[in-house]
mmCIF file of the N, C-alpha and C atoms, coordinates in Angstrom:
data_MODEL
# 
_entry.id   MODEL 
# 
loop_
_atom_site.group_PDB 
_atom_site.id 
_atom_site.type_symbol 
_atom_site.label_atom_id 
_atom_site.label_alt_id 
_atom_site.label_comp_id 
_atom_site.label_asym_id 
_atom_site.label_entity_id 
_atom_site.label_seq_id 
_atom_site.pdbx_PDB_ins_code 
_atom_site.Cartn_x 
_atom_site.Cartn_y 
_atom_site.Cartn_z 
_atom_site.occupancy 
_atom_site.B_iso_or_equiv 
_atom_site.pdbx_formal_charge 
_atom_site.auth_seq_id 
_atom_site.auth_comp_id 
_atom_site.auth_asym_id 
_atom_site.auth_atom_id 
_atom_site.pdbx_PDB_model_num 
ATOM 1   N N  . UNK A 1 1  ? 65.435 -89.456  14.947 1.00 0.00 ? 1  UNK A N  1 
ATOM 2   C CA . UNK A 1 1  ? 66.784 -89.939  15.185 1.00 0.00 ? 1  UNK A CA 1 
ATOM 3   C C  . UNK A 1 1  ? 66.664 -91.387  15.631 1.00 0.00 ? 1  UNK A C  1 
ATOM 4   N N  . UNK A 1 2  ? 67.234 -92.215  14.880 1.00 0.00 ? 2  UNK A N  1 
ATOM 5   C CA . UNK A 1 2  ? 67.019 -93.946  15.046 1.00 0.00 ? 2  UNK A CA 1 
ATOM 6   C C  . UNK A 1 2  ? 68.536 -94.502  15.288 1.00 0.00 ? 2  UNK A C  1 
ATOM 7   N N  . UNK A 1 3  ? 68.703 -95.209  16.364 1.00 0.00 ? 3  UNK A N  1 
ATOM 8   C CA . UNK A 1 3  ? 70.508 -95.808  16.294 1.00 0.00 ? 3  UNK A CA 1 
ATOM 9   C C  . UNK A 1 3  ? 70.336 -96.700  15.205 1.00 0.00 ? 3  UNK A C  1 
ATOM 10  N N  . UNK A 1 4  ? 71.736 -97.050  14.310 1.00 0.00 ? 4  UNK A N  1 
ATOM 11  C CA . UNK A 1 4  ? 71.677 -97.728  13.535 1.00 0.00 ? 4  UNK A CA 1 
ATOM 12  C C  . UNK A 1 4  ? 71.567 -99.243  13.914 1.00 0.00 ? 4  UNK A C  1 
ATOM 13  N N  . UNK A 1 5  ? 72.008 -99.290  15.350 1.00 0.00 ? 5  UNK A N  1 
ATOM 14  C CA . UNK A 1 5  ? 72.062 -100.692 16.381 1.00 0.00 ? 5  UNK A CA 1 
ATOM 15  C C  . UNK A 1 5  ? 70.565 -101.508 16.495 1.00 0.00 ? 5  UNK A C  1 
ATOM 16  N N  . UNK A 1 6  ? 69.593 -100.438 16.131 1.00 0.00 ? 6  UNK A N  1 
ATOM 17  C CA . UNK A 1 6  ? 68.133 -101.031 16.237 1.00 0.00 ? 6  UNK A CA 1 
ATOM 18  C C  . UNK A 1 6  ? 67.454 -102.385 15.141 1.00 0.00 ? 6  UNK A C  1 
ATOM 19  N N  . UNK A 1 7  ? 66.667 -102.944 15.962 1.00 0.00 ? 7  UNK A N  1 
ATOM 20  C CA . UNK A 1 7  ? 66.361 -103.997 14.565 1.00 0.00 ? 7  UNK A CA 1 
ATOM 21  C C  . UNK A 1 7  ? 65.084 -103.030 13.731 1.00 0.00 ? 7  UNK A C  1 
ATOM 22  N N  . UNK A 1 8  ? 64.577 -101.884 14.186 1.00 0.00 ? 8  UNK A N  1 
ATOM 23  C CA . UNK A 1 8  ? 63.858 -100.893 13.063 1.00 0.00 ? 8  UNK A CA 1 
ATOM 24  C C  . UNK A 1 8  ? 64.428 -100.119 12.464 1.00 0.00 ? 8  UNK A C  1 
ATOM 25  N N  . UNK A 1 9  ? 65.598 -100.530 12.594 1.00 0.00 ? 9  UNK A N  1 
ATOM 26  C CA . UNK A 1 9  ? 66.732 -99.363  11.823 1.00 0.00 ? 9  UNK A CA 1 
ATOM 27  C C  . UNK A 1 9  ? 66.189 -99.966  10.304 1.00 0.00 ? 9  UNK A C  1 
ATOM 28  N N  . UNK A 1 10 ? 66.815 -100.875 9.691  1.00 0.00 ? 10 UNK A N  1 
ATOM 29  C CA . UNK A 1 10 ? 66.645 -101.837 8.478  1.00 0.00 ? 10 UNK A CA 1 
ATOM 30  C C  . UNK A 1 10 ? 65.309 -101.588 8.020  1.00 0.00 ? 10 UNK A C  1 
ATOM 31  N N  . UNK A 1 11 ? 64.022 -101.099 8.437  1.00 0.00 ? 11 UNK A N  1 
ATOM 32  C CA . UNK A 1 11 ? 62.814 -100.557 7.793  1.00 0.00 ? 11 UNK A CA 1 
ATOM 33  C C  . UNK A 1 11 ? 62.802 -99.023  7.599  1.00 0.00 ? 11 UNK A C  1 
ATOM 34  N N  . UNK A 1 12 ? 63.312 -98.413  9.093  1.00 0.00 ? 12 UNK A N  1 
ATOM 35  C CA . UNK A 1 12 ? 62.772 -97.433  8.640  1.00 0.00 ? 12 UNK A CA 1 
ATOM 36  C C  . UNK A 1 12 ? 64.495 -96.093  8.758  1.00 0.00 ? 12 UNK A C  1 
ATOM 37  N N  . UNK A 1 13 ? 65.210 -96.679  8.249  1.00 0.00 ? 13 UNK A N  1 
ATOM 38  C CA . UNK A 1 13 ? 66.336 -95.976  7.838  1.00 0.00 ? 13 UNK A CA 1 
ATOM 39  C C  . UNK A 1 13 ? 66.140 -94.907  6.837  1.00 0.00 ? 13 UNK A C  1 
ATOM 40  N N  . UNK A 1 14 ? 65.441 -95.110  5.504  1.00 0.00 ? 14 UNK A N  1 
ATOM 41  C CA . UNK A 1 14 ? 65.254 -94.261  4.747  1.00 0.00 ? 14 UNK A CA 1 
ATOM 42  C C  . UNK A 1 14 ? 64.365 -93.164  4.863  1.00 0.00 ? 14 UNK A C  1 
ATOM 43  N N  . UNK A 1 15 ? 63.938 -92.673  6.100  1.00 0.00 ? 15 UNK A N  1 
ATOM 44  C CA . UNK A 1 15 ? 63.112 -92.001  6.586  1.00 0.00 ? 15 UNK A CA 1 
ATOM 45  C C  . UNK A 1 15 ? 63.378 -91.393  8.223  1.00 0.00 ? 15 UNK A C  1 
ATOM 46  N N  . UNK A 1 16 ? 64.277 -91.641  8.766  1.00 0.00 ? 16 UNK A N  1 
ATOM 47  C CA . UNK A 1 16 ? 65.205 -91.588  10.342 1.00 0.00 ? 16 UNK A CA 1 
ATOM 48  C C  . UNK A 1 16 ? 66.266 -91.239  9.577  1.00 0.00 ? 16 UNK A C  1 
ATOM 49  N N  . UNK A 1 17 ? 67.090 -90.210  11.185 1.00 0.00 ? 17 UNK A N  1 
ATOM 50  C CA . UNK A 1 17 ? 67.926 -89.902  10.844 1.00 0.00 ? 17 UNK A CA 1 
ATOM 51  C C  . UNK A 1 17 ? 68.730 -90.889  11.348 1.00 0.00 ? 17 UNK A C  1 
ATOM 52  N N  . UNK A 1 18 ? 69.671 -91.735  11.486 1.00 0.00 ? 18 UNK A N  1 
ATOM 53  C CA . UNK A 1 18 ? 70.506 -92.527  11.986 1.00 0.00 ? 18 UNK A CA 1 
ATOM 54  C C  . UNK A 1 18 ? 71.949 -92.186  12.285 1.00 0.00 ? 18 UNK A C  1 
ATOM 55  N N  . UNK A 1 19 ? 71.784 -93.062  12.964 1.00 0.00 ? 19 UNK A N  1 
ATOM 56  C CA . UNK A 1 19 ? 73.239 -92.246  14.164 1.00 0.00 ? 19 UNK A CA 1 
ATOM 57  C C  . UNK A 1 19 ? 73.622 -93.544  15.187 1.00 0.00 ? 19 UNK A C  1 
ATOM 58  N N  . UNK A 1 20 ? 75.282 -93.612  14.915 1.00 0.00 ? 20 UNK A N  1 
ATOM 59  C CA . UNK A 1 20 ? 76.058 -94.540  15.700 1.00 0.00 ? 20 UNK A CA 1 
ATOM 60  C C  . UNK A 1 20 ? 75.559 -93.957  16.988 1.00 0.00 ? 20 UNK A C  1 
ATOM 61  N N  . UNK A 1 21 ? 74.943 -94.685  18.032 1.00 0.00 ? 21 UNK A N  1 
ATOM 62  C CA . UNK A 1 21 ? 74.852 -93.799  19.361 1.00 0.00 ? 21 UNK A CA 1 
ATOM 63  C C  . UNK A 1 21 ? 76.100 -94.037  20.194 1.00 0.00 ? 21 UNK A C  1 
ATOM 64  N N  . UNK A 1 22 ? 77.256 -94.528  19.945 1.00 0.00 ? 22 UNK A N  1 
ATOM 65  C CA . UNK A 1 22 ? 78.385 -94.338  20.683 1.00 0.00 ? 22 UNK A CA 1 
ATOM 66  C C  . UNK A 1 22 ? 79.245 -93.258  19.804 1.00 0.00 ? 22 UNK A C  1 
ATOM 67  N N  . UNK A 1 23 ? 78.790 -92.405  19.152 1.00 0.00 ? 23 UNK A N  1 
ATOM 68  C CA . UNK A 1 23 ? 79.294 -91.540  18.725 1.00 0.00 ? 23 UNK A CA 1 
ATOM 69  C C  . UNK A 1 23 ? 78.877 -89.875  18.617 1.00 0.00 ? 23 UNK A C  1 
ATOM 70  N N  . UNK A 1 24 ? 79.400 -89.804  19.638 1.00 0.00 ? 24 UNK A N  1 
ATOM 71  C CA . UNK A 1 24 ? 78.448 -88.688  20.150 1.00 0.00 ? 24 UNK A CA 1 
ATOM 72  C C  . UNK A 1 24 ? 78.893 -87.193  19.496 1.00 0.00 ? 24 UNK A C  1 
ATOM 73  N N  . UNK A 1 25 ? 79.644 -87.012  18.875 1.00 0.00 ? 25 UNK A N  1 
ATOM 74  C CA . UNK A 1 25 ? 79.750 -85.631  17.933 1.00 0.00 ? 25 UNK A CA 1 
ATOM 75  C C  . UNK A 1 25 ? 78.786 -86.044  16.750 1.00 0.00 ? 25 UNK A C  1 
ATOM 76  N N  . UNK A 1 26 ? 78.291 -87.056  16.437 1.00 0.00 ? 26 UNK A N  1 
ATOM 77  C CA . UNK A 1 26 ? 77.189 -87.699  15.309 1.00 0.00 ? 26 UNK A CA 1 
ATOM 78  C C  . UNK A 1 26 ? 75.660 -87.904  15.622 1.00 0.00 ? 26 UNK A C  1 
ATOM 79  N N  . UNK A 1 27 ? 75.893 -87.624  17.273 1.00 0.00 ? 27 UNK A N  1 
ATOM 80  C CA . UNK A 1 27 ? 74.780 -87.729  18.044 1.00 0.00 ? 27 UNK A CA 1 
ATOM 81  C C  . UNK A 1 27 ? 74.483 -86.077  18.305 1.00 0.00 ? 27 UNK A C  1 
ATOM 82  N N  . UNK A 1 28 ? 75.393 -85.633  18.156 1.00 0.00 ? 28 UNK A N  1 
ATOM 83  C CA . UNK A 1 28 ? 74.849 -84.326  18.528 1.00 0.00 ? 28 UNK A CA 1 
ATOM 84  C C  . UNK A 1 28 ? 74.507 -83.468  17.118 1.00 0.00 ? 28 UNK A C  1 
ATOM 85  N N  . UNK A 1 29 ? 75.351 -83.769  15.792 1.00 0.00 ? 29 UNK A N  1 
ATOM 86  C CA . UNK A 1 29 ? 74.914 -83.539  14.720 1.00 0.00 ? 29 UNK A CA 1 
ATOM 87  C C  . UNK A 1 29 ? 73.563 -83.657  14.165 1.00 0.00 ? 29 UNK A C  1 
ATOM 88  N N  . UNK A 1 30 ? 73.589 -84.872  14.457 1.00 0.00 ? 30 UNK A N  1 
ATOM 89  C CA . UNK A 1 30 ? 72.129 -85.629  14.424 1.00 0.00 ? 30 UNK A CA 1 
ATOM 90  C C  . UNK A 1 30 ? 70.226 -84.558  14.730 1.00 0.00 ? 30 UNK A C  1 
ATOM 91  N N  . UNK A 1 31 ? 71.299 -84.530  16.218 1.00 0.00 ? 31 UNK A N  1 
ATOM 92  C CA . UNK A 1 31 ? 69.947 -83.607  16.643 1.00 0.00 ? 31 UNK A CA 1 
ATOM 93  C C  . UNK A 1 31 ? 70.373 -82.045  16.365 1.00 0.00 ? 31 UNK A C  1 
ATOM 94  N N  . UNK A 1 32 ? 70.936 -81.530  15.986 1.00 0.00 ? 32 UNK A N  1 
ATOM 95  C CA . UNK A 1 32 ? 71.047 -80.440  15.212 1.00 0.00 ? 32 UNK A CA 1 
ATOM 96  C C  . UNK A 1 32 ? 70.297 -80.118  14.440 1.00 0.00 ? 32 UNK A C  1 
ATOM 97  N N  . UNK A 1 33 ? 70.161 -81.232  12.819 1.00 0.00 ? 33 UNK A N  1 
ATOM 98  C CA . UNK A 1 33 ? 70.079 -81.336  11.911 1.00 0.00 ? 33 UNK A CA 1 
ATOM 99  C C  . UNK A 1 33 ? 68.456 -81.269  12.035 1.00 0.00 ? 33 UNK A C  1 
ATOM 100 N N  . UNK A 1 34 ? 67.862 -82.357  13.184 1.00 0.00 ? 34 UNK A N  1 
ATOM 101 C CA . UNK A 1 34 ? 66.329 -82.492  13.313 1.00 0.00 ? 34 UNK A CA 1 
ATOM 102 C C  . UNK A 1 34 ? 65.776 -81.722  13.801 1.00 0.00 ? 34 UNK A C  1 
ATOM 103 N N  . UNK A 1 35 ? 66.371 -80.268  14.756 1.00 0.00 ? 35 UNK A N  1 
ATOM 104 C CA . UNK A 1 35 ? 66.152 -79.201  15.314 1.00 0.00 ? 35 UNK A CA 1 
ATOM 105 C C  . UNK A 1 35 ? 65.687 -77.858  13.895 1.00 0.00 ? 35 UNK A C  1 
ATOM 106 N N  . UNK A 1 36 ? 66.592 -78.666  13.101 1.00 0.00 ? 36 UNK A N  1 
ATOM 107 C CA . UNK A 1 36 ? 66.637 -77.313  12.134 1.00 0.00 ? 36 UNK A CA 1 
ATOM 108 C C  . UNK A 1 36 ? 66.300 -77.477  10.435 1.00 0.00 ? 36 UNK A C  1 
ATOM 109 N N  . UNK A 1 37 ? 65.467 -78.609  10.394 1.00 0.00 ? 37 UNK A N  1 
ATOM 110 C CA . UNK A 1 37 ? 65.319 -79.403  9.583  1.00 0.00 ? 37 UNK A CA 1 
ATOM 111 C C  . UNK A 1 37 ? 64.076 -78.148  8.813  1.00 0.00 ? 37 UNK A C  1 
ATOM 112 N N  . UNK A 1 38 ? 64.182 -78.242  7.241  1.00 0.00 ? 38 UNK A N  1 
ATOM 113 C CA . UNK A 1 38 ? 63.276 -77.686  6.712  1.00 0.00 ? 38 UNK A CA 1 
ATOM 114 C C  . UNK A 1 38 ? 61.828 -78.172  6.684  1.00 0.00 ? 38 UNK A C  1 
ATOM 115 N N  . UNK A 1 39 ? 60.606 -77.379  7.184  1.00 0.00 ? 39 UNK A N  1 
ATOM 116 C CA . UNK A 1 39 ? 59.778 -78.462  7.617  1.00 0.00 ? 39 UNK A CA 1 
ATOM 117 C C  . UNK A 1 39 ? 58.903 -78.874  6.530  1.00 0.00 ? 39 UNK A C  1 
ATOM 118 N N  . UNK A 1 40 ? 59.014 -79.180  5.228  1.00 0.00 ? 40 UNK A N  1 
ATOM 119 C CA . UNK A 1 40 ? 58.585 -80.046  4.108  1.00 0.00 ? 40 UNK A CA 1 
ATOM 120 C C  . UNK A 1 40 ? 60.070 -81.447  4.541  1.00 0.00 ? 40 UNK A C  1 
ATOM 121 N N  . UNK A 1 41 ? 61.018 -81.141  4.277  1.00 0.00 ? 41 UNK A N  1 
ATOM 122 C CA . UNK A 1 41 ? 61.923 -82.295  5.001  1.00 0.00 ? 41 UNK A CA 1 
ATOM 123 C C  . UNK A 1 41 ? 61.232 -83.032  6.086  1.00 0.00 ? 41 UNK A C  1 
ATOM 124 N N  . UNK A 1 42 ? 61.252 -82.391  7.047  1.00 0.00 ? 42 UNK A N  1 
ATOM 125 C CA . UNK A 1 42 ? 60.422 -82.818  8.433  1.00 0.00 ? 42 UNK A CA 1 
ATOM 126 C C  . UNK A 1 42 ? 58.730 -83.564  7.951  1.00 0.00 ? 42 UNK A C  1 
ATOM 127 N N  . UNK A 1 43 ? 58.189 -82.980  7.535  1.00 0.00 ? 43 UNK A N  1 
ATOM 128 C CA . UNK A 1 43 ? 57.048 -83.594  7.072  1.00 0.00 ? 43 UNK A CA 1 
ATOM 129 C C  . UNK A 1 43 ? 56.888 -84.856  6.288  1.00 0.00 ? 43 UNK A C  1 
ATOM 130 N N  . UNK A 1 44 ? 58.129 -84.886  5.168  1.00 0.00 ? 44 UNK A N  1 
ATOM 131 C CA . UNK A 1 44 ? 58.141 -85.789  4.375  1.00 0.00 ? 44 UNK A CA 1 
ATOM 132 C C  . UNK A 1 44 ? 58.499 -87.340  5.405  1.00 0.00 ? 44 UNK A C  1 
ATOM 133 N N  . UNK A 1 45 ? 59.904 -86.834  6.070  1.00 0.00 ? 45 UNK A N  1 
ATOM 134 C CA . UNK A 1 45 ? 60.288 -87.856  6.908  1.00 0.00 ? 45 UNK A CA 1 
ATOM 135 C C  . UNK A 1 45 ? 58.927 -88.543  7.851  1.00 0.00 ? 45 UNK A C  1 
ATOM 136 N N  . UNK A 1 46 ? 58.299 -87.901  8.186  1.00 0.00 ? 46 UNK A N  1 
ATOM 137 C CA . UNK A 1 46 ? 57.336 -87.512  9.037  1.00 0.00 ? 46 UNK A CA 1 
ATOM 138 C C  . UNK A 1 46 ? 56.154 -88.809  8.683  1.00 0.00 ? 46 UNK A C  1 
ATOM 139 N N  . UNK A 1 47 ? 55.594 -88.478  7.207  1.00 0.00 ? 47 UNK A N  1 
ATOM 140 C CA . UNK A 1 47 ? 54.987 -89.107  6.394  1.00 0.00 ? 47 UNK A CA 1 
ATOM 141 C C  . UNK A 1 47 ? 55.049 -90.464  6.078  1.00 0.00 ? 47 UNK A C  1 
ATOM 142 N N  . UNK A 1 48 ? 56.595 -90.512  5.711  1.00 0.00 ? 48 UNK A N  1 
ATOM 143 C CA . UNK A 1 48 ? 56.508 -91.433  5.808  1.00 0.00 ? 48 UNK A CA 1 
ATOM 144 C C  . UNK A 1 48 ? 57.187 -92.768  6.680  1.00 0.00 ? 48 UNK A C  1 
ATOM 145 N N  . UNK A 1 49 ? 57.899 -92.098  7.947  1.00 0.00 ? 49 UNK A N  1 
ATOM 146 C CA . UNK A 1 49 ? 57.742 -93.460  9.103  1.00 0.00 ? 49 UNK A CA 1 
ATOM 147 C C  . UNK A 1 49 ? 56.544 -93.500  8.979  1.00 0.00 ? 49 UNK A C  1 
ATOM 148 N N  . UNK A 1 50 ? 55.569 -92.827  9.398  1.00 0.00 ? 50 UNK A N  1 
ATOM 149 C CA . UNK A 1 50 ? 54.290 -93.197  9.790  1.00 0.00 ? 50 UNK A CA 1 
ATOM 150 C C  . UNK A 1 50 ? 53.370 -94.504  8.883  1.00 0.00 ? 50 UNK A C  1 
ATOM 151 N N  . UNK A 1 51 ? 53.837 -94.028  7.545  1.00 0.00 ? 51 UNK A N  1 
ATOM 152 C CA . UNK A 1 51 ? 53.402 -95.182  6.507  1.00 0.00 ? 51 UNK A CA 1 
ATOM 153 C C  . UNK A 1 51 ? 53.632 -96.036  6.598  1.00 0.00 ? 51 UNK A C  1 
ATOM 154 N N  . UNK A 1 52 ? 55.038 -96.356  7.253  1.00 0.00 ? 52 UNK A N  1 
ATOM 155 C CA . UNK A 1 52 ? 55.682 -97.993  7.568  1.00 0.00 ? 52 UNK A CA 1 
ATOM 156 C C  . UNK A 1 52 ? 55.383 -98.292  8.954  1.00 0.00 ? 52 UNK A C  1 
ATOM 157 N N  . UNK A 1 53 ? 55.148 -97.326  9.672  1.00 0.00 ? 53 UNK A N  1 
ATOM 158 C CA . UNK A 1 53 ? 54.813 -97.946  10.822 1.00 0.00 ? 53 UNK A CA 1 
ATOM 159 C C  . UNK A 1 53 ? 53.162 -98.467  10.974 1.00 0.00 ? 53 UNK A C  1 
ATOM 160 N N  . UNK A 1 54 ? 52.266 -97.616  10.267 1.00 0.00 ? 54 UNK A N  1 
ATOM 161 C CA . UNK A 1 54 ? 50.653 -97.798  10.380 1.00 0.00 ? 54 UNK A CA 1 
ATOM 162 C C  . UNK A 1 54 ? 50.510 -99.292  9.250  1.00 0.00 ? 54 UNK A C  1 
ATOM 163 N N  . UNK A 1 55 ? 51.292 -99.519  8.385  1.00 0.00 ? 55 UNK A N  1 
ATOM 164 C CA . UNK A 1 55 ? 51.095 -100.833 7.411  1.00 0.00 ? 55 UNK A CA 1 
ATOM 165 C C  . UNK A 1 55 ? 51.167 -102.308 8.110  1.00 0.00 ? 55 UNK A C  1 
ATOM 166 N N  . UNK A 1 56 ? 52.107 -101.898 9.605  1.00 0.00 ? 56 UNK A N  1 
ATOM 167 C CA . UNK A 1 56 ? 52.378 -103.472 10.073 1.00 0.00 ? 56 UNK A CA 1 
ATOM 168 C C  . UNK A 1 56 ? 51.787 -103.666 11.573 1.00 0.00 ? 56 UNK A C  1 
ATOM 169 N N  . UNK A 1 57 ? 50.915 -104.426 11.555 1.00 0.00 ? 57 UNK A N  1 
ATOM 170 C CA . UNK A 1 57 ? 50.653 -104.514 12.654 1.00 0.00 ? 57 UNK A CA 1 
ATOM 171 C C  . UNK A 1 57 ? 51.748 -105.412 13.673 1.00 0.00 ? 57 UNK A C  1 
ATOM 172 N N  . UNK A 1 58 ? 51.487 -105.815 15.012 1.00 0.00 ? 58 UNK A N  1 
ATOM 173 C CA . UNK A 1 58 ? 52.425 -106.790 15.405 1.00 0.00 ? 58 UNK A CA 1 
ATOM 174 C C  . UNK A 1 58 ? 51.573 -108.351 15.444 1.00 0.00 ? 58 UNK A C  1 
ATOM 175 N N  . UNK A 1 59 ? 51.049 -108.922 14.668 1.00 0.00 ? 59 UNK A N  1 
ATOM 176 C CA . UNK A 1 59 ? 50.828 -110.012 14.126 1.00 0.00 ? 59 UNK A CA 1 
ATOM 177 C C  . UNK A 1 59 ? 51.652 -110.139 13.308 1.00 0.00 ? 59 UNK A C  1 
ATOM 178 N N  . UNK A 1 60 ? 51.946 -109.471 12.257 1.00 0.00 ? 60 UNK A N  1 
ATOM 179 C CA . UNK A 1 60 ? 53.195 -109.415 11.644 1.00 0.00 ? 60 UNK A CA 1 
ATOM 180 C C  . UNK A 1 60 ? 54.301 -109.611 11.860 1.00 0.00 ? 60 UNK A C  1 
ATOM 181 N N  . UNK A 1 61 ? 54.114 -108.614 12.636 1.00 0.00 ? 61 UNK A N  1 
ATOM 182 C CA . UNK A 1 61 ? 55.922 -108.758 13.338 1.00 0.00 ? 61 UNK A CA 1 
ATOM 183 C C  . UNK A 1 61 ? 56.327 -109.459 13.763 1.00 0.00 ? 61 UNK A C  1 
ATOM 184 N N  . UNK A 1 62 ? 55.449 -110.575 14.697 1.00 0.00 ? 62 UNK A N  1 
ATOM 185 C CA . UNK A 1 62 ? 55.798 -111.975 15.414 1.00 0.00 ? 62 UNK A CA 1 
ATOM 186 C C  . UNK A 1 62 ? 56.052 -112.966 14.046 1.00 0.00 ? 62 UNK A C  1 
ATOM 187 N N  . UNK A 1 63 ? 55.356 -113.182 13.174 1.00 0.00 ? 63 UNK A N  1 
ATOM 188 C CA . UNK A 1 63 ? 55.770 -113.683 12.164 1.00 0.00 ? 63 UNK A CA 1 
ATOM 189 C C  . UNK A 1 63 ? 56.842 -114.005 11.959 1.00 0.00 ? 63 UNK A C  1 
ATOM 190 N N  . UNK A 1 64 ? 57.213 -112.518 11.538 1.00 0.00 ? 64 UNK A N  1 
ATOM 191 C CA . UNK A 1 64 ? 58.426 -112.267 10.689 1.00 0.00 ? 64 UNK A CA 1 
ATOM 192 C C  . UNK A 1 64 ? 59.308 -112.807 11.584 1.00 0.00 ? 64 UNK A C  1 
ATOM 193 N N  . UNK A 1 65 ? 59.434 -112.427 12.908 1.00 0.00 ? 65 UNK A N  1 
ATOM 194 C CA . UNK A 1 65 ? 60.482 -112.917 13.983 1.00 0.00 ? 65 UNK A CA 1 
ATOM 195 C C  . UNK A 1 65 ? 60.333 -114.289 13.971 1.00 0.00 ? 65 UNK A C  1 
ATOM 196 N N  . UNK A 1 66 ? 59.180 -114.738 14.475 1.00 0.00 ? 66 UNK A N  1 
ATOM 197 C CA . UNK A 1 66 ? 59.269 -116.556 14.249 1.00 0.00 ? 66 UNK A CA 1 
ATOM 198 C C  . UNK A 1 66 ? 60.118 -117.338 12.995 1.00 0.00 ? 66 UNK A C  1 
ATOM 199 N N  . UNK A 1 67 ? 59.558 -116.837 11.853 1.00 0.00 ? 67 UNK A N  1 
ATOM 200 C CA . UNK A 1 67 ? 60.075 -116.835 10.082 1.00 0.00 ? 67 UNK A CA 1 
ATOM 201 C C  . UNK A 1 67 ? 62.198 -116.927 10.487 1.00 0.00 ? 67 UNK A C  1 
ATOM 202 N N  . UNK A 1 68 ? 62.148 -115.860 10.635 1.00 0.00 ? 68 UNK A N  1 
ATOM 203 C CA . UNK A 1 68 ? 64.189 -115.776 11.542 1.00 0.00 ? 68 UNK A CA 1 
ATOM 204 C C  . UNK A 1 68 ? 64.246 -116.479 12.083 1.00 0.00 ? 68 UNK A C  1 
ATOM 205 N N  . UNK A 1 69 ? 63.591 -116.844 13.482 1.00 0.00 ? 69 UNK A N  1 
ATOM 206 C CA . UNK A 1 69 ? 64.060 -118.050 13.784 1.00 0.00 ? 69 UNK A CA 1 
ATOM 207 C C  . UNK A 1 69 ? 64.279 -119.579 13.388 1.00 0.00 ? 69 UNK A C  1 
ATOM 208 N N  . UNK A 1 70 ? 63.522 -119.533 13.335 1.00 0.00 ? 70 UNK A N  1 
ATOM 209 C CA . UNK A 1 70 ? 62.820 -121.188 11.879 1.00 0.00 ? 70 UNK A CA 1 
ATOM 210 C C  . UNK A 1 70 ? 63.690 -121.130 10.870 1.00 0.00 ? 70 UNK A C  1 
ATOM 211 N N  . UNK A 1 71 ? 64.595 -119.952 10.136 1.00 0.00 ? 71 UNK A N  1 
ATOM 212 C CA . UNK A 1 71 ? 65.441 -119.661 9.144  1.00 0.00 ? 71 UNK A CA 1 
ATOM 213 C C  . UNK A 1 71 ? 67.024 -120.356 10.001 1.00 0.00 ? 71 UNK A C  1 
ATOM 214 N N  . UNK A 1 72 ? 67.465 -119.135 11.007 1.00 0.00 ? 72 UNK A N  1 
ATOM 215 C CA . UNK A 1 72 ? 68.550 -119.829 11.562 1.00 0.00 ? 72 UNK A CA 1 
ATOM 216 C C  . UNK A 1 72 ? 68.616 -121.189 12.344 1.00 0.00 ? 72 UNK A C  1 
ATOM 217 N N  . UNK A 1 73 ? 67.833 -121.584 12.425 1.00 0.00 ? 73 UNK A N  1 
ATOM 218 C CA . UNK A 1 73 ? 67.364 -123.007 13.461 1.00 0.00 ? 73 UNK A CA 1 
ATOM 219 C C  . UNK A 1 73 ? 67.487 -124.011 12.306 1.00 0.00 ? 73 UNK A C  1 
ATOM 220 N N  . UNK A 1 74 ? 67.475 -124.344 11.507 1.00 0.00 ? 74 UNK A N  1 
ATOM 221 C CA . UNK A 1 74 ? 67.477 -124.860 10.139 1.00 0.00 ? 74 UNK A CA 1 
ATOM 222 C C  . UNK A 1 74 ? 68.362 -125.625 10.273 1.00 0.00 ? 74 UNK A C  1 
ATOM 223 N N  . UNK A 1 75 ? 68.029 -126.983 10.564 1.00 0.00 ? 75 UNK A N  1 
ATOM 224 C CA . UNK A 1 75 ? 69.864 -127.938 10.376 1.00 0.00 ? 75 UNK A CA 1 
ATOM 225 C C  . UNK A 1 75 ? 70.063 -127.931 11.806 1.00 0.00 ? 75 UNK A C  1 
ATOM 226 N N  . UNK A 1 76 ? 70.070 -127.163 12.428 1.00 0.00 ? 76 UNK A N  1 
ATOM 227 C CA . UNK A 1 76 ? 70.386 -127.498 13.987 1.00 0.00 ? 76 UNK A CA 1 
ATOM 228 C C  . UNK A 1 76 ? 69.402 -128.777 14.712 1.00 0.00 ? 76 UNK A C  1 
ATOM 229 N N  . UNK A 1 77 ? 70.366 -129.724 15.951 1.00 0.00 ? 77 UNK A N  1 
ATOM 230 C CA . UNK A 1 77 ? 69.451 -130.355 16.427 1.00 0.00 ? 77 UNK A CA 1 
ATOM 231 C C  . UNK A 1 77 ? 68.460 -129.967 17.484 1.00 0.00 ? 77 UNK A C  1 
ATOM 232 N N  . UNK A 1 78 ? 67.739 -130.501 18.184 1.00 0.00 ? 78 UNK A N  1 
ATOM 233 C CA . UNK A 1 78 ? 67.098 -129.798 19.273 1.00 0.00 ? 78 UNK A CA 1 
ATOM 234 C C  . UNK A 1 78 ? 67.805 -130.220 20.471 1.00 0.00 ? 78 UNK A C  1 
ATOM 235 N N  . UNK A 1 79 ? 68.456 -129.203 21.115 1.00 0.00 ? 79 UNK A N  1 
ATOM 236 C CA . UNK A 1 79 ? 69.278 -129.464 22.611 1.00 0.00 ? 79 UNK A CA 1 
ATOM 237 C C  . UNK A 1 79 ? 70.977 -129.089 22.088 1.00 0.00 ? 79 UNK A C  1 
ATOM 238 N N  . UNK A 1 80 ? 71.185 -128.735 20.619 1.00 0.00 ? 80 UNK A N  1 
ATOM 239 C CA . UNK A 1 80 ? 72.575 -128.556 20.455 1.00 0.00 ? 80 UNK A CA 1 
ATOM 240 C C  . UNK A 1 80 ? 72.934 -126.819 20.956 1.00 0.00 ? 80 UNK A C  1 
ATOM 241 N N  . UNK A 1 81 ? 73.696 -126.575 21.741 1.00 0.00 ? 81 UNK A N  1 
ATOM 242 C CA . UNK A 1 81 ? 74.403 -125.181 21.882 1.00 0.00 ? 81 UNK A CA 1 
ATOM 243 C C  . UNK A 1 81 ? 75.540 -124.640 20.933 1.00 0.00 ? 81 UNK A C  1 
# 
């Protein structure tokens, strides 16, 4: 179960269950669903966060975050709010 509010939502959405967490009849669905999940479902999901999570280290990840910043910073001066 992943909030959709997360910045790992956008990787690993297709594999999480996602859920508005201010929505709590969706929050409770949610964990229903992962309580009672068929466990080839469960496994598959299972499988593959793990694949996206074991591929990136956080050398990466600082990257990528630096990369965003350097993207929106673009054109701005230094000291402008």
């Amino acid at each position: 179960i992943l909030s959709e509010n997360t910045g790992a939502h956008e990787e690993l959405s297709e594999y999480a269950l996602s859920v508005n967490p201010f929505d709590i009849q969706e929050l409770a669905d949610s964990i229903h669903a992962a309580l009672t999940m068929d466990p080839e479902e469960r496994r598959r999901r299972h499988e593959g966060l793990k694949s996206i999570v074991t591929s990136r280290d956080p050398g990466h990840w600082i990257d990528e975050q630096l990369a965003d910043i350097q993207r929106k910073d673009t054109g701005r001066i230094v000291g402008d709010i």
